[in-house]
N, C-alpha and C positions, 0 to 999 in steps of 0.2 A: 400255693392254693389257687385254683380257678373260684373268679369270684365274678358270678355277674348284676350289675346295679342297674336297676331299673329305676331312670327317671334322674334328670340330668340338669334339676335344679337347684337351689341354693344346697340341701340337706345331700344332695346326690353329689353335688363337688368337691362338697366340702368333704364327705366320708374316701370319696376317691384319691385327695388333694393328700388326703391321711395315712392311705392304703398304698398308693402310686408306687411311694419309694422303700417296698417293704419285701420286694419283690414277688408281689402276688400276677397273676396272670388275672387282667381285668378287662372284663368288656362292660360296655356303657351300652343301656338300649334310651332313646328318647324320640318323638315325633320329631325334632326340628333340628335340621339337618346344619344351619350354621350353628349352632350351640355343640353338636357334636361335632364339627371340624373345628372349633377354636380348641376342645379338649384334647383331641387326637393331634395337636400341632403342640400342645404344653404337655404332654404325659407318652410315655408306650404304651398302650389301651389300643383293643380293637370296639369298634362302635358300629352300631347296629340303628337305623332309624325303621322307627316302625309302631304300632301298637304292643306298648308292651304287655297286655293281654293275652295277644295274637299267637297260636298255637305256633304258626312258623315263624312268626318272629323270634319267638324264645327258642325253635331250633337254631334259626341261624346265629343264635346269639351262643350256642355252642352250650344247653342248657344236659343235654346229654351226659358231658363229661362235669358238667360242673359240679364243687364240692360246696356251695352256697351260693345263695340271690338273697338279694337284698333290695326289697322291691318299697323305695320310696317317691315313688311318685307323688301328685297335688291330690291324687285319686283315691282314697280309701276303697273305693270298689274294683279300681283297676288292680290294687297292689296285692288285694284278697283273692281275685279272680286268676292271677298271676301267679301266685303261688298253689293256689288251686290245683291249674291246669299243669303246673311243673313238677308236681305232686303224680299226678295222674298218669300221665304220658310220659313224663322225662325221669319217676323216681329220684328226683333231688335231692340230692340228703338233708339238705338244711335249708330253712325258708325265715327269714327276716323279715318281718313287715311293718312300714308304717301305718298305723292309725288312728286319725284327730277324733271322729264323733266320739263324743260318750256317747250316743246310743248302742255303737258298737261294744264299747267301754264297759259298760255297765252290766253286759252277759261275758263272762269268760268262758261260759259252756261250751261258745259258738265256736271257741279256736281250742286246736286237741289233734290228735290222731285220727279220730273220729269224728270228725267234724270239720271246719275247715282248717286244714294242715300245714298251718303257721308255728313256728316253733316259737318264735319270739315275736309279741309283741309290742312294736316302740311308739310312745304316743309323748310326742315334744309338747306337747302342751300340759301332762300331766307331770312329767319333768322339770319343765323350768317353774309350775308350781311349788313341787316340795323344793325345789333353789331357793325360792324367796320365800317360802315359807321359814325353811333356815336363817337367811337374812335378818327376818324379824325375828325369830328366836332370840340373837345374838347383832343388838346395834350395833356399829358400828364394824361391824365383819364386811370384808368385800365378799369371799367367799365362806363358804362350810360346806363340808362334802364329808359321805358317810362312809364307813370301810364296818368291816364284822358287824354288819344287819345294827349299825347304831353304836355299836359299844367303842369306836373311837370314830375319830373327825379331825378332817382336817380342816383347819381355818387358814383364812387370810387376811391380816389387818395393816394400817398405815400406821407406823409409831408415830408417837405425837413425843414434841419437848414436854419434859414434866413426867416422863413414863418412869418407871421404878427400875428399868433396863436398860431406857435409852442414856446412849456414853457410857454404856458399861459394856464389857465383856459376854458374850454367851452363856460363859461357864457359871456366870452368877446366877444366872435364873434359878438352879439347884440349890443354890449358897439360901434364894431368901425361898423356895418354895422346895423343900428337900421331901416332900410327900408326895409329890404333884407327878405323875408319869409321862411327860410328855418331851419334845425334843424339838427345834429348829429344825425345819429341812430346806429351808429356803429363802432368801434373802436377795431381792431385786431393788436398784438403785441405781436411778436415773438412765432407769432404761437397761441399766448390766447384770448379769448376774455374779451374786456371789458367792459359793459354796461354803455354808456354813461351817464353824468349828468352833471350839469350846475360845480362842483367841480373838473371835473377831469380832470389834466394837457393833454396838447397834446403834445406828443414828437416828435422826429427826426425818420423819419424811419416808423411810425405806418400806419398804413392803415387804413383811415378813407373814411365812407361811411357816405353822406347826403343825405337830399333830398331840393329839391328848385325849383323853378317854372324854365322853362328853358331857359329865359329870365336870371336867376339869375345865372347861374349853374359857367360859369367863374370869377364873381364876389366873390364867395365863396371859388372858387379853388387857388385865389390868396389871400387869407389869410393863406393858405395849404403851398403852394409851388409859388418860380416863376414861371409866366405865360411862357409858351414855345410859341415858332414862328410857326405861321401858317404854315402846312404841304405841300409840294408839289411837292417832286419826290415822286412816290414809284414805290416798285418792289414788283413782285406777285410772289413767286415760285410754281408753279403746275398751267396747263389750263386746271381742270376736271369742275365737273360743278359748285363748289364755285368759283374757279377761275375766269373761264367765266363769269359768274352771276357777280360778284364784277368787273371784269371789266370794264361790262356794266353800273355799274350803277355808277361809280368814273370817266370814259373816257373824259366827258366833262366837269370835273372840276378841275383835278389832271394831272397832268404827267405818264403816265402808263405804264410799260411795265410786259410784264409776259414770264415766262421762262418756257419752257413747251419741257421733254426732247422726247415726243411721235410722229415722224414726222407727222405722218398722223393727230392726234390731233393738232398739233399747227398748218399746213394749215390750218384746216376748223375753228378753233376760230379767225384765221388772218384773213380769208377772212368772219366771221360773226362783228368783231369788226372794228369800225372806225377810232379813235384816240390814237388806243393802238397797241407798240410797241409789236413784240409778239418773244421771241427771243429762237430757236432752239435749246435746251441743259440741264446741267445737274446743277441745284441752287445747289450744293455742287462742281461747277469747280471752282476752286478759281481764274483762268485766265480769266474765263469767267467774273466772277463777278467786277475783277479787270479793265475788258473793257470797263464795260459798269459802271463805274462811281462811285463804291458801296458806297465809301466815301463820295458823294455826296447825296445819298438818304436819304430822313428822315424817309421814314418806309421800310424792310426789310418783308414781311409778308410770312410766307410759310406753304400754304395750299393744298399740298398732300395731298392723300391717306395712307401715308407712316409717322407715328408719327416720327420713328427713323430719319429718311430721314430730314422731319421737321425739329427736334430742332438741327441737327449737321449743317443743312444749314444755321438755326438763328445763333448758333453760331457761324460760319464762317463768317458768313457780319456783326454779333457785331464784330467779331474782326479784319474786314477789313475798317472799320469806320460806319457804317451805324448808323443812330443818332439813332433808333428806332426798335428793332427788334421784332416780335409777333410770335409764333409758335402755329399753332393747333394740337393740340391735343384729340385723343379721349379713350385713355386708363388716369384714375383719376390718375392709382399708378403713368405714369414717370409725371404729372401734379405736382406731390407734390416731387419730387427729382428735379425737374429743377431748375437749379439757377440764379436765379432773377440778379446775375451779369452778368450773361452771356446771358441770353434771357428776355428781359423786360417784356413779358406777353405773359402768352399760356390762350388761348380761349377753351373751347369746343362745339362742336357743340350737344353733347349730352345733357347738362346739358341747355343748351336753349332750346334744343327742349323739354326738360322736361317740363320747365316751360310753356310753350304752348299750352301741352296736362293736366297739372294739373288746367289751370283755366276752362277748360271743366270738371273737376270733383268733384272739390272742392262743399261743399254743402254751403247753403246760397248765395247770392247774390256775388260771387266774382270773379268780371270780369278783375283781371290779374294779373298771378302769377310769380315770377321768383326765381327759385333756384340757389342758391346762397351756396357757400363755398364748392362744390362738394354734393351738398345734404343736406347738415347738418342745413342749413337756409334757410330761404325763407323770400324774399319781398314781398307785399300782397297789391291788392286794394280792396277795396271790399266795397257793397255799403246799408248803412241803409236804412230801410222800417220802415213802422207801425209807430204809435202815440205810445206816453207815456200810458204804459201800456201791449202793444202786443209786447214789445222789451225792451229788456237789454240795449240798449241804447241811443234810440231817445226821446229825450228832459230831459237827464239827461248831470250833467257835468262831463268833464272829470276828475277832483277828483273824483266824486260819483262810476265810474264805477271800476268794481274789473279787471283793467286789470293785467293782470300775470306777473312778473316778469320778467325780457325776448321778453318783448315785448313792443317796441317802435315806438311810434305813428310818425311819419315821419311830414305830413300835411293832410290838407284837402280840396277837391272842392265842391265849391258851385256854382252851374250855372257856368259861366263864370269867377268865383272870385277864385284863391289860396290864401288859408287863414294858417297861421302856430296857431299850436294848442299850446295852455297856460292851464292850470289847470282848469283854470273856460270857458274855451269851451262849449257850448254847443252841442250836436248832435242834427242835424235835418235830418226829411225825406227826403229822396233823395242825402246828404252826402255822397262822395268818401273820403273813408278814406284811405291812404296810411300807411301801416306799417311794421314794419323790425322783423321779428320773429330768436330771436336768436338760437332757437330751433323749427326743424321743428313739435317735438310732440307738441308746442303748438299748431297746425292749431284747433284741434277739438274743443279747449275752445272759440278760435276768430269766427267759422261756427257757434256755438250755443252762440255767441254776437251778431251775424247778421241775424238773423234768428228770423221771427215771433214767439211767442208766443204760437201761437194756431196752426202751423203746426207741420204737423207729422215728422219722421225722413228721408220718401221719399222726403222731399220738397227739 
């Protein structure tokens, strides 16, 4: 697949960083030309410096033959303009876009066929919202992620000593919750992976990932760990536009306040929010933080701009009591030096929005992807076709099929029904099958499980 990405900043590397080793044919377009010679010296990519706007830009960026752009630029007007003009002049067939305003946001009439001809539109900040909205859903979850529009989820939790599971067996989970449809697919320990099975103990400390209908997802999490107290102060450090956006969308449920050290920004998100506190300062004043209660909050969240800024403010309200602290993050390297004692969980907003723009490319029927572990995994839904015969796996069973090592089948939907997958499962047409790729080189063997028979490799 020719794929070209416009805009060659964190959200543009990181989709590339993704894409690179997939063997797609990738050109990069950005204004700044050392930024695209360090990419073109780490990747085989051809790169184009230029406006990516610019009508001949996007030819020489070989928009002609391309089979998708993915235009994430800092720019929401450059990335609309962009797909616009590729639209017009170059018939693109596929157009990606990022964009942050909700003013944009908030008409969907504007993007269409008829109108401005964006097929997808990707807005990280309206993403990493429903993330943590998830979060609070479900204390004590690092992650939650949604597969068949809600009706299963995969979680991620730290067993804690005292769990109903932990030092037991896998297999026992069924033994004391024999109702419950869900499965392990994942188990990381001290850094390693380990691929689950019905033998293998669950310790103190591990990070285990399941999946379960989302009716089920606490009832599992309390075989993990003690059930934690439903959440209800929190503090926002930064009102950019995750801030704001997360505001809005927790204000009438939760206790809110956000600390926003910008005067002009904090009036005008004070005077757009209704039930949230909006407080004038610096999330790293520790008098500040002392004022307004920190000991008393159950989540600490701090979503700047600013990563360093970030995790020294989590760490300051971990160590000023705050039951819960999150830091975003969007550089991977300080994501993997942070310490889990002092900052309970860093999020990125890159590695969502990956997953976002990968189920738009992924080949075969697979309608939602999320990476997972900085890149290195992915969770997958993805949905059978064809009769016995035209596919590798519709109306055979789950023994018969050659799945790879590596790759664990989670559950599956049928119509309105979560079903948990056993050995002698069968696959039927139209099956949403959810699965946990412990390696992301497996995607190409699971696209050509889902995928007809008698189509070509464009399909």
């Amino acid at each position: 697949m020719k794929i070209i990405i416009l805009g060659a900043g964190q959200v543009g590397s990181s989709v590339l960083s993704s894409l690179a080793s997939e063997a797609n044919d990738i050109v990069v377009v950005d204004t700044q030309p050392s930024v695209l010679h360090d990419l073109s010296d780490r990747y085989d990519i051809g790169t184009v410096q230029g406006n990516a706007a610019h009508p001949i830009v996007l030819a020489k960026a070989g928009a002609a033959e391309a089979d998708m752009l993915i235009a994430v630029t800092s720019d929401d007007e450059t990335n609309m303009l962009a797909c616009q003009i590729a639209d017009t002049l170059f018939k693109l067939p596929k157009k990606i876009a990022r964009v942050r305003a909700i003013e944009y946001l908030n008409y969907k009439e504007i993007f269409g066929p008829h109108a401005i001809p964006i097929d997808v539109v990707i807005s990280p900040e309206q993403i990493v919202t429903r993330y943590i909205e998830r979060l609070l859903e479900y204390p004590g979850a690092s992650q939650v992620l949604d597969f068949a529009d809600g009706k299963v989820r995969m979680a991620s939790v730290r067993a804690h000593r005292g769990g109903l599971l932990v030092g037991r067996e896998i297999k026992e989970l069924h033994q004391h919750m024999p109702n419950v449809h869900a499965r392990i697919t994942a188990i990381f320990r001290n850094g390693a992976t380990v691929i689950p099975n019905g033998k293998v103990v669950i310790e103190a400390d591990d990070e285990v990932f399941f999946v379960a209908s989302s009716e089920e997802i606490k009832d599992v999490m309390s075989e993990l760990r003690e059930i934690d107290k439903p959440y209800k102060r929190l503090m926002f450090a930064g009102g950019g536009h995750i801030g704001k956006r997360v505001a809005q969308a927790l204000e009438n449920r939760y206790q809110v306040k956000v600390i926003e050290k910008n005067t002009r920004r904090a009036k005008k998100i004070a005077a757009e929010l209704s039930n949230t506190v909006v407080l004038l300062g610096d999330a790293s004043d520790k008098e500040l933080l002392i004022s307004e209660n920190i000991e008393s909050t159950d989540v600490f969240c701090a979503i700047t701009n600013d990563d360093e800024a970030n995790i020294l403010s989590a760490m300051l309200a971990k160590r000023l009591g705050a039951r819960r602290v999150i830091s975003l993050v969007n550089k991977s390297a300080y994501a993997d030096i942070v310490d889990a004692s002092l900052v309970d969980l860093v999020i990125s907003p890159q590695q969502s929005t990956i997953g976002s723009l990968l189920r738009h490319i992924r080949k075969g029927d697979v309608v939602q992807v999320h990476s997972l572990r900085y890149g290195e995994a992915e969770a997958i839904e993805a949905i059978a076709h064809g009769a016995r015969g035209q596919s590798e796996i519709v109306g055979q069973r789950i023994d018969q099929i050659k799945i790879p090592a590596g790759v664990v089948m989670g559950a599956l939907v049928r119509g309105e029904e979560v079903l948990q997958i056993h050995h002698d499962t069968i696959i039927e047409e139209g099956d949403h099958v959810i699965m946990f790729l412990h390696d992301k080189k497996l995607i190409r063997v699971i696209e050509k499980m889902f995928r007809l028979t008698d189509r070509g490799d464009g399909a």
